[in-house]
C-alpha positions as CSV (number, residue, x, y, z in Angstrom):
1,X,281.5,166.8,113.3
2,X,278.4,167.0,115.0
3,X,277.2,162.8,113.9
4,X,280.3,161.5,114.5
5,X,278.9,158.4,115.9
6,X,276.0,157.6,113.5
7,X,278.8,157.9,110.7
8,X,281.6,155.8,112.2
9,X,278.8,153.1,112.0
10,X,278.5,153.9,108.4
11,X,282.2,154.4,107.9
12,X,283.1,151.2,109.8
13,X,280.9,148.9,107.7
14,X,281.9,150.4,104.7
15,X,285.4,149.3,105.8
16,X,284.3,146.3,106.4
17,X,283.0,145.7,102.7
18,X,286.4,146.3,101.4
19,X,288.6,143.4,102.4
20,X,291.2,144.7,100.0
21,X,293.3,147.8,101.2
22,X,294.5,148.2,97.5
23,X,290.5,149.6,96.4
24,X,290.2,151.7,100.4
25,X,292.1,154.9,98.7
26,X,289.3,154.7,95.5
27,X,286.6,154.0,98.0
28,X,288.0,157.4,99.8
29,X,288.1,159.4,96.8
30,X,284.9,158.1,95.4
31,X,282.9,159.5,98.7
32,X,284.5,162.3,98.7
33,X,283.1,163.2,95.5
34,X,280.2,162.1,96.4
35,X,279.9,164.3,99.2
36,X,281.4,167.2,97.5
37,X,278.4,166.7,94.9
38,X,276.3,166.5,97.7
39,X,277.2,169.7,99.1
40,X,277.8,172.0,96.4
41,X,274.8,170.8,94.5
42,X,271.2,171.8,95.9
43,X,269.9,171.0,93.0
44,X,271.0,167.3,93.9
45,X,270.7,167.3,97.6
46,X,267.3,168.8,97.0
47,X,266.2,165.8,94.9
48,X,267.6,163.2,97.2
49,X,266.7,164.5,100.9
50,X,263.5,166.1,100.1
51,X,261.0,164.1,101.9
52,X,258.1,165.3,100.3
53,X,260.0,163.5,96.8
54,X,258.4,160.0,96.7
55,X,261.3,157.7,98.2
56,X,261.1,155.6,95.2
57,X,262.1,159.2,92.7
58,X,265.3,160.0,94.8
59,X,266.3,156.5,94.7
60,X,266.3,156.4,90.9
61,X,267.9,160.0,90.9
62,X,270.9,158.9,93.6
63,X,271.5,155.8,91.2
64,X,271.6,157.5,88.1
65,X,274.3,160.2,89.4
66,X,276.1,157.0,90.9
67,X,276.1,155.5,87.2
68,X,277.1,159.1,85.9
69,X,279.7,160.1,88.3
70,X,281.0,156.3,88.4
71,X,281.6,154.9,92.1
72,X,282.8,152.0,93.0
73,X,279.7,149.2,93.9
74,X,280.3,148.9,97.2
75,X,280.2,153.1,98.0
76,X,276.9,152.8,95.7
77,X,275.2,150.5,98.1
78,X,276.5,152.8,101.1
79,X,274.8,156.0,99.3
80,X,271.5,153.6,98.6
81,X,271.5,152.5,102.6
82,X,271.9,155.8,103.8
83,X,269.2,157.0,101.4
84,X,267.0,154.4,102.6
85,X,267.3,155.2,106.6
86,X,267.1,158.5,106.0
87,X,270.8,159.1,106.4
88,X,272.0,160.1,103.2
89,X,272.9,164.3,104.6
90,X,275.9,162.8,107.1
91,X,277.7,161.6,104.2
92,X,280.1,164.2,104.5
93,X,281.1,162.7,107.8
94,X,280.8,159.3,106.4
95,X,283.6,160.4,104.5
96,X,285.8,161.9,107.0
97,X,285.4,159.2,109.4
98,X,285.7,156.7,106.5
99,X,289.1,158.7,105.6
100,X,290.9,158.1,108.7
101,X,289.6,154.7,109.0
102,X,291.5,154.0,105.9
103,X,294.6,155.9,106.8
104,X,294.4,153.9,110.4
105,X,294.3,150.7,108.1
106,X,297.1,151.5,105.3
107,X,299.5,152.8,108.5
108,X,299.4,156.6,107.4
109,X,298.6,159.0,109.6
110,X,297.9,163.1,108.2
111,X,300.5,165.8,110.0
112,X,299.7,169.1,110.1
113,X,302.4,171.3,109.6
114,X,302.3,175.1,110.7
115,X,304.9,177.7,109.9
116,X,305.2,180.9,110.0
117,X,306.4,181.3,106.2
118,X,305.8,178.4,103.5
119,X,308.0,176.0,103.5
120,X,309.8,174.4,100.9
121,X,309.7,171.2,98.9
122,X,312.7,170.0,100.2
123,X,311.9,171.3,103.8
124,X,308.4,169.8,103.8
125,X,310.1,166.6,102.2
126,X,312.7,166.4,105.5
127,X,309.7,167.1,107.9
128,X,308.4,164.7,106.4
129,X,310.4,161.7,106.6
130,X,311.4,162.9,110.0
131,X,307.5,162.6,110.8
132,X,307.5,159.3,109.7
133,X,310.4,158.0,111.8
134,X,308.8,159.4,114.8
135,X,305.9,157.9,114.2
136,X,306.6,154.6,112.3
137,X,303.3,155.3,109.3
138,X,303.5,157.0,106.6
139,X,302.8,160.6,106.5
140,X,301.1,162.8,105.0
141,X,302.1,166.3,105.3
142,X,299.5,169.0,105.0
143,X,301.3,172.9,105.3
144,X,299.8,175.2,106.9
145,X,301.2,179.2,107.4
146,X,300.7,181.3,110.7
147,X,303.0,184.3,110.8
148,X,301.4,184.3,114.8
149,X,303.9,182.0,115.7
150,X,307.0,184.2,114.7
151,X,308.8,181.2,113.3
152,X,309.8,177.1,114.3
153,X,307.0,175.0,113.7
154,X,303.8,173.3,115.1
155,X,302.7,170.1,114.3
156,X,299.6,168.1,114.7
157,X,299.6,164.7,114.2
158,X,296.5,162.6,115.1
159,X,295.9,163.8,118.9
160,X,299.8,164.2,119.3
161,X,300.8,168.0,119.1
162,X,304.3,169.1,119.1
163,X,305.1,172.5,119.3
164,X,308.5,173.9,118.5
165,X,307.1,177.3,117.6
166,X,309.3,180.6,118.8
167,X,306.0,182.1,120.6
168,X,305.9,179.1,122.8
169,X,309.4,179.0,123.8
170,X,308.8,183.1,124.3
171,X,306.1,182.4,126.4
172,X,307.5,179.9,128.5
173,X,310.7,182.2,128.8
174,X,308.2,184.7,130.1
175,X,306.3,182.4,132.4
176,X,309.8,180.9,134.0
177,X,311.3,185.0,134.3
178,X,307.7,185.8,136.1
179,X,307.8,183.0,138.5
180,X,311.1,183.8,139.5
181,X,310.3,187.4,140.5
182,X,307.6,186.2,142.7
């Protein structure tokens, strides 16, 4: 994310504007499809980052497609600022930053979880609460298959990575059987 800071800005007073943690998860998914619209539409992004487009035209296009696609107020008026500064093409960022500003507040945190074959619904289900214990938040369990690391299983949480993978423990076996020789 190469305007990390310029969005946290964004992301942080958006955060701010929404005292109430019960709306955060429609203000996330509102942005997101915002963004989405954003960045699958160039018919859209066109009309609303085209500078040569009078800025008084892409505001009354950005405000209808609010109406249309129905956010909530308060991600209306962050579209409508970042329009206004000139902002409005990191809102994809806005959104990811926002996203784990939310998660940060509602005490989840998102795991990734990499196997080398897919695991179950009753696996991912006891990862997942095990997750949670170890960390104390909620979690959120996103799979992930890499037949590169023959089997266990790699997980990354936030910065914390911990790697039970077979390749690792191969490797290290290596490592330890090399050192020895020497």
């Amino acid at each position: 994310m190469k305007n990390y800071l310029v969005a946290e800005r964004y992301a942080k007073g958006l955060s701010a504007a929404i005292p109430d943690n019960a709306a955060l998860d429609d203000a996330v998914t509102a942005l997101y499809g915002l963004s989405d619209l954003y960045e699958t539409e160039h018919d859209f992004r066109s009309a609303v980052s085209n500078p040569a487009i009078d800025k008084q035209r892409r505001s009354r296009v950005l405000a209808a497609v609010l109406q249309h696609i129905g956010v909530p107020d308060v991600v209306a008026r962050l579209a409508e600022v970042l329009l206004e500064r000139g902002r409005i093409a990191v809102i994809s960022d806005v959104a990811e930053v926002f996203r784990m500003i939310a998660n940060e507040r509602l005490g989840r945190i998102r795991a990734t979880v990499t196997t080398a074959v897919p695991l179950s619904a009753g696996q991912e289900t006891r990862l997942g609460k095990a997750l949670e214990t170890y960390s104390g938040k909620t979690v959120r369990v996103k799979p992930a298959v890499d037949p590169e690391i023959l089997g266990g299983v790699v997980v990354r949480m936030g910065d914390a990575v911990i790697d039970g993978s077979v390749r690792t423990r191969l490797n290290s076996l290596r490592d330890a059987l090399l050192s020895e020789e020497k």
